[in-house]
N, C-alpha and C positions, 0 to 999 in steps of 0.2 A: 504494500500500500504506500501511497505518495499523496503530498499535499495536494493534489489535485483531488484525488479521493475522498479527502478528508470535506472540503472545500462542497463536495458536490452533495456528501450525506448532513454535512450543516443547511444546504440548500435546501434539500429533501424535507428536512428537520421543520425548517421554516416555513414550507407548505402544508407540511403535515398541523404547525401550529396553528394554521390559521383555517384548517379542516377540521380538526378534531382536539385541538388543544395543547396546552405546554406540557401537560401532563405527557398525553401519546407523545408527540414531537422527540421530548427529553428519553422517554421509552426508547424509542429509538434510536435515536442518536448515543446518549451512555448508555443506556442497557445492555442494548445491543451490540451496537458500532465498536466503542471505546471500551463496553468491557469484555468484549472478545479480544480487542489485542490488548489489554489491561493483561487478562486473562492465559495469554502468551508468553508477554512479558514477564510474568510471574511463574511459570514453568519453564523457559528458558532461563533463571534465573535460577530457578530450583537445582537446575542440572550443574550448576556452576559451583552450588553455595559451599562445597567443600573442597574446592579446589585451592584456596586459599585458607595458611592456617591464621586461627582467630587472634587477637593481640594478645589475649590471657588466656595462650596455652602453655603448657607446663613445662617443667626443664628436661621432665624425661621425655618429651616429645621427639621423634627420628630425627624432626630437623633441627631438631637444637643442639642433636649430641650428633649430626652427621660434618659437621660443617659448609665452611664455602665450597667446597665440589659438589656435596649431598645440595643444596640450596640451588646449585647455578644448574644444574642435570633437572630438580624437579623444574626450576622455570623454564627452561625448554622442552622440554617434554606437554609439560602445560600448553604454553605457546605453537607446539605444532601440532595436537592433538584436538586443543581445547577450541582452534583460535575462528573458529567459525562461530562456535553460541557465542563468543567473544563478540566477533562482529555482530551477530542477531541482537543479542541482548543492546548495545548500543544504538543498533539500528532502533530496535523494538522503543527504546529510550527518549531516543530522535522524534519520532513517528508521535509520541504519546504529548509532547511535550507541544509539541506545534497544534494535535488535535483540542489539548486542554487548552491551550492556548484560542481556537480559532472556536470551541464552546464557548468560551469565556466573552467572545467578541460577539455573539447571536443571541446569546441569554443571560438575563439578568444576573448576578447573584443572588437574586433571594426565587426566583425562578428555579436556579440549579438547588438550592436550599432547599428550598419546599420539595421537589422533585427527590432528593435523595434519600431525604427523611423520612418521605412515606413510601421509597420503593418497596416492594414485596423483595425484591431481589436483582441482582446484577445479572443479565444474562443465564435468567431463568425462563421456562416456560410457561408463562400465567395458568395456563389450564394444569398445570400441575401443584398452585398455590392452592388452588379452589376444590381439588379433591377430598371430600372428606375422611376415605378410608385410609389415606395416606397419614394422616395423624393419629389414627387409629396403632397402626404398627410402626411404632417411631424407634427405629434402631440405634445402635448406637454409632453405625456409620450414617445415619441423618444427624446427627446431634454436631459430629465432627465437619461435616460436609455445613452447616447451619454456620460453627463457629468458622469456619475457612469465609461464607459469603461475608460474614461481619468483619474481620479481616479486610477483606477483599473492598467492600463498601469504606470502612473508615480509610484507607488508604488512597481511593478515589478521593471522597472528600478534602482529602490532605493540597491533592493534587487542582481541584477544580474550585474551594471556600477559601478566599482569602481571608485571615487571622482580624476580624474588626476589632477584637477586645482590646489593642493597641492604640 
């Protein structure tokens, strides 16, 4: 996806607004659009997150007792192995930053606010909110998958509400 894309589903967003409301429009555009490659983003990311080790890892950790050879072999290895999600992840990065950015420019803040605050979910299927039997047998891989969308929603917001309490 390319800023042009991005560009033509805010378009789409905008007729939808004025058809059926900010509510669908915003449906669309983040629900859909934005938390599908939110959504990517976040799985290319998954694939990476141990490829680097954390700052408070411990002494007996391989690369602290390997040294500089152990250290300079795992970063190329990394780098020739890894360096595609490398680029995805950035790409994916790019991509999201220009999209929140070009939401931000179609829709109010308190538009995107209201919108996020009462979504059922990011890149959910609405007929699957409205199933009763589905809360009926509520597993404990819905309970996890539940907290991954809250997750996944306050992280949008991070991205798309600017901080007013300043």
């Amino acid at each position: 996806m390319e800023i042009e894309q991005v560009q033509e589903y805010c378009q789409e967003a905008l007729k939808i607004a004025k058809l059926e409301g900010t509510h669908a429009s915003l449906s669309f555009l983040i629900g859909e659009k934005f938390g599908l490659n939110f959504s990517l983003l976040r799985k290319a990311r998954r694939k990476l997150q141990f490829l680097y080790p954390s700052d408070d890892m411990s002494e007996d950790h391989p690369l602290n007792q390997g040294g500089r050879t152990l250290k300079m072999s795992y970063a190329l290895t990394v780098q020739e192995h890894y360096s595609i999600p490398l680029e995805q992840v950035k790409h994916l990065e790019s991509i999201l930053a220009g999209f929140a950015e070009a939401i931000l420019n179609a829709f109010s803040q308190e538009d995107i606010k209201n919108y996020l605050e009462s979504s059922p979910g990011i890149g959910t299927d609405p007929k699957e909110m409205e199933d009763p039997e589905s809360e009926a047998e509520f597993s404990v891989n819905d309970l996890l998958l539940e907290a991954e969308e809250i997750l996944v929603l306050e992280d949008i917001k991070k991205l798309l509400l600017k901080d007013t309490s300043s």
